[in-house]
N, C-alpha and C positions, 0 to 999 in steps of 0.2 A: 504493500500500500504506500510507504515513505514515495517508491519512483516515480506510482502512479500521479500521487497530488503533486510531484516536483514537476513532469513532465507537462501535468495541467499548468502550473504555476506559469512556467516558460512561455505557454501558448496564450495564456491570458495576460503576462507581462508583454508579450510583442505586439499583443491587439488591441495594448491602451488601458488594458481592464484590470486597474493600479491595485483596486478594493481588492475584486477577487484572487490578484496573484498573491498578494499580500494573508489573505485569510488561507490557501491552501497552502505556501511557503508554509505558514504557521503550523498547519495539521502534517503538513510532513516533516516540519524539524521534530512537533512529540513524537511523530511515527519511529521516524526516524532513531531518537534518541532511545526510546523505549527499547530498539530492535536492537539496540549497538549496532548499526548501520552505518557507520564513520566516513565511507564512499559517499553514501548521499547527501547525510549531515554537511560532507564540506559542499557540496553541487549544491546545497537549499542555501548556504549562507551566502556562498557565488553570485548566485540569481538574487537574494534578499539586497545584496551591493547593487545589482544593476537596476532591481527596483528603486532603490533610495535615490542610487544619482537620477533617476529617470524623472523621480517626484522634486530636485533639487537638495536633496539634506546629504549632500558630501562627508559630513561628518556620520550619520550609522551607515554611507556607502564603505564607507574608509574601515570603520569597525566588524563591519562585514569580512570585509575583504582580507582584514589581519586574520578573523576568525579562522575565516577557511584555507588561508594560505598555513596557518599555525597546524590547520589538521592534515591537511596536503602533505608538508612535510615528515608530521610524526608518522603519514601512514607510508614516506617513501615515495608519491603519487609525482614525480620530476614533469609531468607532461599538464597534469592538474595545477602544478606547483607554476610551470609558465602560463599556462592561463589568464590563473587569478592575481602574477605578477603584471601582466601583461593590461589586466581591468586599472590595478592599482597605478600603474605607469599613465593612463588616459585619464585618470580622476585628478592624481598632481598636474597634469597639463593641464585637464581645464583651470585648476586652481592657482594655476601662473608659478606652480612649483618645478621650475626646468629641471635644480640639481637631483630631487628624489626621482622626477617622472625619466631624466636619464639611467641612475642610479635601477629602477624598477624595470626596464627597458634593457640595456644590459643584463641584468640577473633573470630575465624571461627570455633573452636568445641564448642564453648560455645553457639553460636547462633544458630549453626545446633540443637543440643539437646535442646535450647528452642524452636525453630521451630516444634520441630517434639511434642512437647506436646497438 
């Protein structure tokens, strides 16, 4: 059930529909958490970032985004882990943050091309 509401969440965050991806994000991070599910746990906090920057609040985009970078790593995920560095790198650009959104930009090509070996 966690992938199911995450997968909903995605389709309702790309079609504008803020509330609903927002309320199924919610039912599958409990799903989620309940299941120790740690793969989707970090994909629901992914999406909860691209929700917040989408609604403007930078700030739970950004905490998001540590969330699930923080579980990315402990799970080993180098390919999840450039991703989420990857969202993080586009939020300090919009925020006029050049040094971190380079800094986040580097450490997402660097893990994509270990990933892919």
């Amino acid at each position: 059930r966690p992938w199911y509401c995450w997968r909903l969440a995605v389709v309702a965050g790309r079609l504008g529909r803020r509330a609903e991806a927002a309320a199924l994000l919610h039912q599958a991070e409990i799903d989620a958490t309940t299941q120790g599910d740690d793969k989707v746990l970090a994909r629901v906090w992914l999406e909860r970032g691209h929700t917040s920057l989408a609604a403007g609040d930078m700030t739970a985009a950004l905490y998001d985004y540590t969330q699930s970078l923080a579980l990315r790593e402990r799970l080993g995920d180098l390919q999840g882990k450039a991703i989420t560095v990857s969202a993080m790198a586009a939020l300090h650009m919009q925020r006029g943050a050049w040094d971190d959104a380079r800094h986040e930009a580097l450490t997402a090509e660097i893990d994509q091309q270990i990933s892919l070996r």
